[in-house]
C-alpha positions in Angstrom: 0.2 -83.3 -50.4 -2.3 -81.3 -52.5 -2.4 -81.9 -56.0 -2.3 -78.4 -56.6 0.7 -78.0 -55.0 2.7 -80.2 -57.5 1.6 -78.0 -60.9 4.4 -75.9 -60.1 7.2 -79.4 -60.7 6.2 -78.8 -64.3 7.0 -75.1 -64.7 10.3 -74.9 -63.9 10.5 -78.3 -65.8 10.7 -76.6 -69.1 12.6 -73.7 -68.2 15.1 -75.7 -67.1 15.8 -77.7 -69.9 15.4 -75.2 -72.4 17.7 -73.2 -70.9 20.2 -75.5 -71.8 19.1 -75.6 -75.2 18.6 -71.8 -75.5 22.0 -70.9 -74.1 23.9 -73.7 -76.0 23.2 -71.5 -78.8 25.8 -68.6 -77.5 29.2 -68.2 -78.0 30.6 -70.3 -75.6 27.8 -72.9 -75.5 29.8 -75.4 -75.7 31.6 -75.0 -72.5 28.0 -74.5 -70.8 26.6 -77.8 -72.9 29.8 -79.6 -71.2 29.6 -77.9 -67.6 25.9 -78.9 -67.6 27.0 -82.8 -69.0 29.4 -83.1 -66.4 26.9 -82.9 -63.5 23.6 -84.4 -65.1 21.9 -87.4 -63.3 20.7 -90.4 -65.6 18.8 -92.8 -65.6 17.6 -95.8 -67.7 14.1 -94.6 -68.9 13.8 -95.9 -72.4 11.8 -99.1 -72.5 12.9 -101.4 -74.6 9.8 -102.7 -75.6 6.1 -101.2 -75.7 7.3 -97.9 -76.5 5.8 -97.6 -80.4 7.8 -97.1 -83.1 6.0 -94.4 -85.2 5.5 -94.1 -88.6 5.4 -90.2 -88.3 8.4 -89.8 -85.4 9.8 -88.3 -88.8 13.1 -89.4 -89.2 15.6 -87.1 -87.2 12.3 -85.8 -85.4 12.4 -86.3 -81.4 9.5 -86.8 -78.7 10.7 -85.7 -75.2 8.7 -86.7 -72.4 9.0 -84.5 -69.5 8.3 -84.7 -65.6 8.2 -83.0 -63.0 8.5 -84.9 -59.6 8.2 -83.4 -56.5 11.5 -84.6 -54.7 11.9 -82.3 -51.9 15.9 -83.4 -52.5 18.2 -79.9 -51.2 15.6 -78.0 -49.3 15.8 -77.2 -45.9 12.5 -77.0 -43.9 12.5 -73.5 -44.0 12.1 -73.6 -47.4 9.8 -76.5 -47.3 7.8 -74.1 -45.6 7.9 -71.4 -47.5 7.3 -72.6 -50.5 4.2 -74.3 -49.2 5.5 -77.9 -50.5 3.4 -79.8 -48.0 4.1 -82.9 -46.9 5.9 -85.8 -48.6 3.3 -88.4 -49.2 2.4 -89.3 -52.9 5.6 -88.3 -53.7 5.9 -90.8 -57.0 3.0 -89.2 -58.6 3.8 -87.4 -61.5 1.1 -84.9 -61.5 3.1 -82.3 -64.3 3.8 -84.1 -67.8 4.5 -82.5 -71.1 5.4 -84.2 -74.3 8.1 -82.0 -76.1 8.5 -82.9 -80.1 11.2 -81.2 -82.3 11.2 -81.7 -85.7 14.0 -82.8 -87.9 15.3 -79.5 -88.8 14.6 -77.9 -85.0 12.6 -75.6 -86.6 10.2 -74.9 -83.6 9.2 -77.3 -80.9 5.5 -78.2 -79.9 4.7 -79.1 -76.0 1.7 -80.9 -75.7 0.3 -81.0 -71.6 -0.9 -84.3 -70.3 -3.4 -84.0 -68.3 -2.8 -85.8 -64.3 -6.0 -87.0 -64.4 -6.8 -88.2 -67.9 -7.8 -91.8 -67.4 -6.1 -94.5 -69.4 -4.6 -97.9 -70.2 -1.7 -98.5 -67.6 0.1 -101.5 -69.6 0.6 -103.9 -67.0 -1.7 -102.4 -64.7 -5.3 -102.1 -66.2 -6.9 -98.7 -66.3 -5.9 -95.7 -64.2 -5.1 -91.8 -63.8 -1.6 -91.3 -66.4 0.1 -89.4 -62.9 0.1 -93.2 -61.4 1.8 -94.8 -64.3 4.9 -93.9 -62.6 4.3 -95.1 -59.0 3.3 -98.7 -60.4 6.2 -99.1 -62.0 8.4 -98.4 -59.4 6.0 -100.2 -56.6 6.4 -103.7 -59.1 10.0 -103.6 -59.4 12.7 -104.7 -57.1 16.2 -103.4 -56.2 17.9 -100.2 -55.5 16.2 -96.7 -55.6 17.9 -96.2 -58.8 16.4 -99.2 -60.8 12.9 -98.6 -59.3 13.2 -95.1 -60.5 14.0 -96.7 -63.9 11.3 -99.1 -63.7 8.9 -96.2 -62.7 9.9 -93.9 -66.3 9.6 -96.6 -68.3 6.1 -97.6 -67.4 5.1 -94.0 -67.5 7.0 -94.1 -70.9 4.8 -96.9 -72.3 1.6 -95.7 -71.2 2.0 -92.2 -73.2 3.7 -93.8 -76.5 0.6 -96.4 -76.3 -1.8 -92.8 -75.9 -0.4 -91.1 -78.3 1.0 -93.7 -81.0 4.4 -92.2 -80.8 8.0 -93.4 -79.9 9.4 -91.4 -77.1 13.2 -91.4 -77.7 13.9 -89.2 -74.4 12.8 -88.4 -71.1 13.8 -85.7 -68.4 13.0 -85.8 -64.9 13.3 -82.1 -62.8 13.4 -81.9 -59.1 11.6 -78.8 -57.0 14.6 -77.2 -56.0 16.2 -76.1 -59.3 12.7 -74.6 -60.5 13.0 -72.2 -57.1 16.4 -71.3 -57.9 16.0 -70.7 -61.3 13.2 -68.2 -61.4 15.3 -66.1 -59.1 18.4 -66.5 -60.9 16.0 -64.9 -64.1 14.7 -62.4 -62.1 10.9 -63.7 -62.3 8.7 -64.1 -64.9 6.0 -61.7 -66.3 2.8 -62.8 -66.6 -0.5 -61.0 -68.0 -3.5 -62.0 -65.5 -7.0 -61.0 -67.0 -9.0 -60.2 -63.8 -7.9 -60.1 -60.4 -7.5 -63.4 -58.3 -8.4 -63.0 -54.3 -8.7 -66.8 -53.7 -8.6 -67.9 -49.8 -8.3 -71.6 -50.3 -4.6 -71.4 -51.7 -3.5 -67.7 -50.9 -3.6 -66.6 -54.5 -3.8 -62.6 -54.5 -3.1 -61.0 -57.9 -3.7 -58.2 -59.8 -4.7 -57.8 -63.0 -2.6 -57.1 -66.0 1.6 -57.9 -66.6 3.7 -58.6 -63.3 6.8 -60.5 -62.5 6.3 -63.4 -60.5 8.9 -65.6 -58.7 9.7 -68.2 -55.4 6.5 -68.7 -53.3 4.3 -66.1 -55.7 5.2 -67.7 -59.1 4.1 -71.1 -56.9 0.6 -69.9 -55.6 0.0 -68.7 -59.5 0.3 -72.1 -60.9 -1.2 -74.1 -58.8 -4.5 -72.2 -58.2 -7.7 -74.8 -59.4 -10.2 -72.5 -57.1 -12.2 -70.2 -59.6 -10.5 -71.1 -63.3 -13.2 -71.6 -65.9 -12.1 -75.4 -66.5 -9.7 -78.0 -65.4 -7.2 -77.3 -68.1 -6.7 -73.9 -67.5 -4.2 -74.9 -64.5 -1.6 -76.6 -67.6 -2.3 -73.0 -69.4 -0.9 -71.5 -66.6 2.0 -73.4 -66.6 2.3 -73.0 -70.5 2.2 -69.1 -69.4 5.1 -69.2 -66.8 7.1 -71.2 -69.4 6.6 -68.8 -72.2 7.5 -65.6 -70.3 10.5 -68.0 -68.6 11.6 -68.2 -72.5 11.2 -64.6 -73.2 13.5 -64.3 -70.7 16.3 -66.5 -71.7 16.3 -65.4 -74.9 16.6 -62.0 -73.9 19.4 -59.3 -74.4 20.3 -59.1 -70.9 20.6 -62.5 -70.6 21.9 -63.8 -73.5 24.9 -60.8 -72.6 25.2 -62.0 -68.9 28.0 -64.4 -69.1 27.6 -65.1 -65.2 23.9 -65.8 -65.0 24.5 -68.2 -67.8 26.7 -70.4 -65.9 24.5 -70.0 -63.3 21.6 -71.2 -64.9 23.3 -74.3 -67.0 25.1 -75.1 -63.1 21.2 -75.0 -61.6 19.9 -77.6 -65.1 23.1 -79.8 -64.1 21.8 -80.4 -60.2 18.1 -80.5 -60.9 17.9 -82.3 -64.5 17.7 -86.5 -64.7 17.8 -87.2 -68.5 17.6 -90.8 -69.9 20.9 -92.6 -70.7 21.7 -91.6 -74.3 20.5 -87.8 -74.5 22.8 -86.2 -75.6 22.1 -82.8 -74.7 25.0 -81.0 -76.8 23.6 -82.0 -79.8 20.1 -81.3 -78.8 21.0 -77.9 -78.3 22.5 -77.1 -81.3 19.6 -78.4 -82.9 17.1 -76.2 -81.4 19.8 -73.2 -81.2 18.0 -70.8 -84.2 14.3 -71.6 -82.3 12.5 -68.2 -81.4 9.7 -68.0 -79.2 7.5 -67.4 -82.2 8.8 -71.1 -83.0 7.0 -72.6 -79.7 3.8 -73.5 -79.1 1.9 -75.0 -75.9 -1.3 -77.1 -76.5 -3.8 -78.8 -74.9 -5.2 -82.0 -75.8 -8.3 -81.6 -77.7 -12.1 -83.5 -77.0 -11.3 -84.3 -73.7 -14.0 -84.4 -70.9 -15.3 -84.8 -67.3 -16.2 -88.4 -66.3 -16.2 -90.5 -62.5 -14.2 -93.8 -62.3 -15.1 -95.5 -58.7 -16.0 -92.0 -57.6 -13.1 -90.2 -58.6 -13.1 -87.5 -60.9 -11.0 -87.9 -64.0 -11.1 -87.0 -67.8 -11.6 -89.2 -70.8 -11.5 -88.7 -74.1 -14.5 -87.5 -76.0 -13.3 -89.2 -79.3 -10.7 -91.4 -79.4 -9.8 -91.0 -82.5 -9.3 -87.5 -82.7 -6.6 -87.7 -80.3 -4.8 -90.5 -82.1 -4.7 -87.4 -85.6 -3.9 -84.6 -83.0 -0.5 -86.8 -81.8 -0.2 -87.6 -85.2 -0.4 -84.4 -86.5 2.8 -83.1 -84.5 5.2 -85.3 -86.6 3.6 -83.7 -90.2 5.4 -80.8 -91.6 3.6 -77.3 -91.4 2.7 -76.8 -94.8 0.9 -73.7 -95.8 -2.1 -73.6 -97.8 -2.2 -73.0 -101.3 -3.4 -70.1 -102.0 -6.4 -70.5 -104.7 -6.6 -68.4 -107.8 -10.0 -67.3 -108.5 -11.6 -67.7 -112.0 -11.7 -64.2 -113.8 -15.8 -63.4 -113.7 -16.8 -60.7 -116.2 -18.4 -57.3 -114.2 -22.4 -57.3 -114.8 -23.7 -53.9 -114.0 -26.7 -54.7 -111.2 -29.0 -53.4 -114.3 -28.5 -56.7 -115.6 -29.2 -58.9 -112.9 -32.7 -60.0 -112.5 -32.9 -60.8 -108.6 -35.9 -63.4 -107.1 -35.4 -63.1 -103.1 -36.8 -65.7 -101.1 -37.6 -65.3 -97.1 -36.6 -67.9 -95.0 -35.2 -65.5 -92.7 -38.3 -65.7 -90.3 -38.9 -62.4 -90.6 -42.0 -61.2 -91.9 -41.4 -59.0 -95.2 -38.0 -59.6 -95.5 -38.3 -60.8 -98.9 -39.8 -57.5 -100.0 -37.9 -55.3 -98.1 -34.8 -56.5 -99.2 -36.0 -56.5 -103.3 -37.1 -52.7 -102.4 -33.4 -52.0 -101.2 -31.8 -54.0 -104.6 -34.0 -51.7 -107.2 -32.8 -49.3 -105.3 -29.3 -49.8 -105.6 -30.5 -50.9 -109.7 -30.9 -54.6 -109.7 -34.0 -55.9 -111.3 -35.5 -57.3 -107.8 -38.4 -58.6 -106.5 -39.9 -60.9 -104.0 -40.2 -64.9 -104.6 -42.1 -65.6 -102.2 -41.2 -67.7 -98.5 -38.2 -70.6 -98.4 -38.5 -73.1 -95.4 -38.5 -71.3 -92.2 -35.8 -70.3 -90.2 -32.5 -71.0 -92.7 -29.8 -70.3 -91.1 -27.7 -69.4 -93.5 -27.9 -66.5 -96.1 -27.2 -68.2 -99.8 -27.0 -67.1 -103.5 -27.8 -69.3 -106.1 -26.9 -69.2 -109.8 -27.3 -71.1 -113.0 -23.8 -72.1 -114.4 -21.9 -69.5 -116.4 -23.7 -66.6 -114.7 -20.9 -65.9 -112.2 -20.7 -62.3 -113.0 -23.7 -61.6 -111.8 -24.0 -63.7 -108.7 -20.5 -61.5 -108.0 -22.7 -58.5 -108.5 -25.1 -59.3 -105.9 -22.8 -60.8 -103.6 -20.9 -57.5 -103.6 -24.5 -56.1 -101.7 -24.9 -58.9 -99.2 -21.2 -59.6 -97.8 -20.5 -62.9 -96.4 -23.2 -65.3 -98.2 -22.4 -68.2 -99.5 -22.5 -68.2 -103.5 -23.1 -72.0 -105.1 -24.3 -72.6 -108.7 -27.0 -75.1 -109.2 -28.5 -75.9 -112.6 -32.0 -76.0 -111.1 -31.9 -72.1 -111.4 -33.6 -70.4 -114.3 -30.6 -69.3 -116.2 -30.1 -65.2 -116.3 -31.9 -65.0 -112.8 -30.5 -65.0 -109.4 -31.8 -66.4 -106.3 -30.9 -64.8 -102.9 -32.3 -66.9 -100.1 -32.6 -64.9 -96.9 -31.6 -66.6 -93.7 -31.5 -65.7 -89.8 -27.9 -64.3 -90.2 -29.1 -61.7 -92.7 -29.4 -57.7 -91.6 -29.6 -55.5 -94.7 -29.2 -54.9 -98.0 -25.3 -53.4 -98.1 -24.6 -55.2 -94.7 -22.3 -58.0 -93.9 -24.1 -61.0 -93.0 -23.9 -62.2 -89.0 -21.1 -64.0 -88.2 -22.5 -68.1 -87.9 -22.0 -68.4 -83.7 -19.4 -70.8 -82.2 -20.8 -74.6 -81.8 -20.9 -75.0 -77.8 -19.1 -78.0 -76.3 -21.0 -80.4 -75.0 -20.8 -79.6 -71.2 -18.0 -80.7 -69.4 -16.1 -81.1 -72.6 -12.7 -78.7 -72.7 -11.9 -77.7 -76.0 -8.1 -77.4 -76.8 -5.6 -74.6 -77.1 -2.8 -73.1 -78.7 0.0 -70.2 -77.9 2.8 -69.6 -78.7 5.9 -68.2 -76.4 5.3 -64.9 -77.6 2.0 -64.6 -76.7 2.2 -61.9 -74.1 -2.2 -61.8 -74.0 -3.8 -62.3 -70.6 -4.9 -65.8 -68.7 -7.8 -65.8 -66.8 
């Protein structure tokens, strides 16, 4: 089977689950939290040893660790056919992985794609892709189906806890046939396309702008990989799906529809394999006040193109910059401090005596721009040339002349203002560099530092983000 055609596992993985969560929240959730209980697989997925016990996990804070599988389980082959599974082979790969964390106080919830082809340490196993963690776990053990399928969680389990220095306390499993069912049961899912998509090696035709997708088209949408500006952008298109699948749950209509409720938590109960000791009542009431505002979907940051024995994977570009991005979803959101400036005194510009230097690399800029300051009444003139080409635009004071750096500053927007006791005290220095326009204009905007090529930088939205994917 195509590995594209297992992105789509992942999609309705979320929406699944959450709609547990979401709907637990109502006024009879705890009838649908039971209903769902009653018919939920399990499994034993929790290692008990090599799964790390974080520092940061954060007390009552969770790490979920979700999969989507692609058991064919429930569909005829009519609908094997029509919703282009393909065939069966590879079936233990698990190609659509997300780490979910909540927080102790289920303020929001982060879910963090991993990539199918990020190359890693298998424990056990050496080195390989993280979507064949699974399979080697199963393929070492021995007994029933059941245990292997234990065996196979758990080594998946360790190999993402030993990624991303985290304990994962649960794991959920979704099968193909729930996702179907339940983007029908929502009546599809909107999602904002930037341009139009005519691709003839998967039979993606879309439009551009909002439209509801669902069944065989919500399929074809994420599993595209044909003319997507990077590798990752397939996981944003599942983040997508799963935002608008959100919107929808937490709608009015829905949240009022008594029947498409049960529907939806009787779907979660025949599709969803938890670990033993989820307890997914409790979850939901701790996630029940989350709005979509609350939920974000990243991507892994640093990460780039490399070939292992001639297959394509990713590694990371710093391995320690992923350890503080995984480390980072267990610190509370704190929000800056906002900095109280010193009071400066107002200097009329008749007081300021201004010395511009050119390093701007353009001939009589120097001048120019003391022509424009007399002009506007500062006491200007030329200094001469600084080293070729600065980049940046500065002004320079002597300490306790503040006020009329501020002054000056106030005609060249956006240049940085530093005090150095070098400067003659009562003078000014303004330093022309290559972002510099005018006199009275906002300096250029420094550009954005490339990524070295093949290196995908990550990403962040939240559920509410109804802006277009490419």
């Amino acid at each position: 089977m195509s590995p594209t055609r297992r992105l789509a596992v992942g999609v309705r993985a979320l929406a699944a689950v959450l709609s547990v969560l979401v709907l637990a929240g109502s006024g009879w959730g705890w009838y649908l939290a039971k209903v769902a209980e009653a018919s939920l697989s399990r499994t034993d997925a929790i290692p008990t040893d090599g799964n790390v016990d974080a520092q940061g996990n954060g007390g009552e804070a969770m790490n979920l660790l979700l999969v989507g599988r692609d058991s064919r389980a429930g569909l005829t082959p009519e609908q094997q056919a029509e919703y282009v599974t393909g065939d069966t082979s590879g079936l233990l790969n698990t190609d659509t992985m997300m780490l979910v964390h909540v927080p102790a106080d289920g303020s929001a919830a982060s879910f963090v794609s991993l990539p199918r082809d990020l190359y890693v340490p298998i424990p056990g196993s050496g080195e390989g892709k993280l979507n064949s963690a699974y399979g080697g776990g199963y393929n070492a053990a021995e007994g029933e189906d059941a245990e292997r399928d234990a065996a196979g969680a758990q080594a998946l389990i360790r190999t993402v806890s030993q990624l991303s220095g985290l304990q994962i306390d649960h794991y959920a499993e979704i099968n193909l046939l729930g996702f179907i069912n339940l983007s029908t049961i929502v009546g599809g899912v909107e999602v904002n396309i930037c341009e139009a998509v005519d691709d003839t090696v998967t039979g993606a035709h879309f439009d551009a702008g909002p439209q509801t997708l669902s069944g065989s088209q919500a399929l074809l949408f994420v599993r595209q990989r044909h003319g997507l500006p990077s590798e990752l952008d397939r996981q944003r298109r599942q983040q997508v799906y799963i935002a608008g699948m959100l919107r929808n749950l937490l709608s009015k209509d829905l949240l009022l529809d008594l029947s498409k409720q049960q529907q939806i938590v009787k779907q979660v109960g025949s599709s969803v394999t938890f670990d033993d000791d989820l307890d997914v009542f409790e979850l939901a009431a701790q996630l029940q006040s989350v709005q979509p505002s609350d939920i974000s979907f990243q991507t892994l940051p640093g990460l780039k193109d490399d070939t292992v024995d001639g297959a394509a994977v990713l590694v990371p570009s710093d391995a320690d910059a992923l350890k503080e991005f995984f480390a980072s979803l267990s610190q509370p959101k704190e929000e800056p401090a906002a900095e109280t400036p010193a009071p400066v005194d107002l200097v009329a510009p008749s007081e300021v005596t201004v010395s511009v230097l050119n390093g701007s690399g353009v001939t009589g800029a120097a001048a120019t721009a003391a022509t424009a300051l007399g002009t506007a009444g500062f006491v200007a003139s030329s200094g001469g040339n600084a080293p070729a080409n600065t980049e940046l635009t500065t002004i320079t004071h002597a300490p306790g002349d503040e006020g009329k750096a501020a002054a000056l500053a106030a005609q060249v927007p956006g240049a940085a203002v530093t005090a150095d006791a070098a400067v003659l005290a009562g003078t000014v220095q303004l330093t022309l560099g290559k972002d510099f326009n005018a006199v009275g204009q906002a300096v250029d905007a420094p550009p954005p530092v490339p990524a070295e090529p093949g290196t995908y930088a990550t990403s962040e939205r939240t559920a509410d983000d109804t802006s277009c994917i490419a």
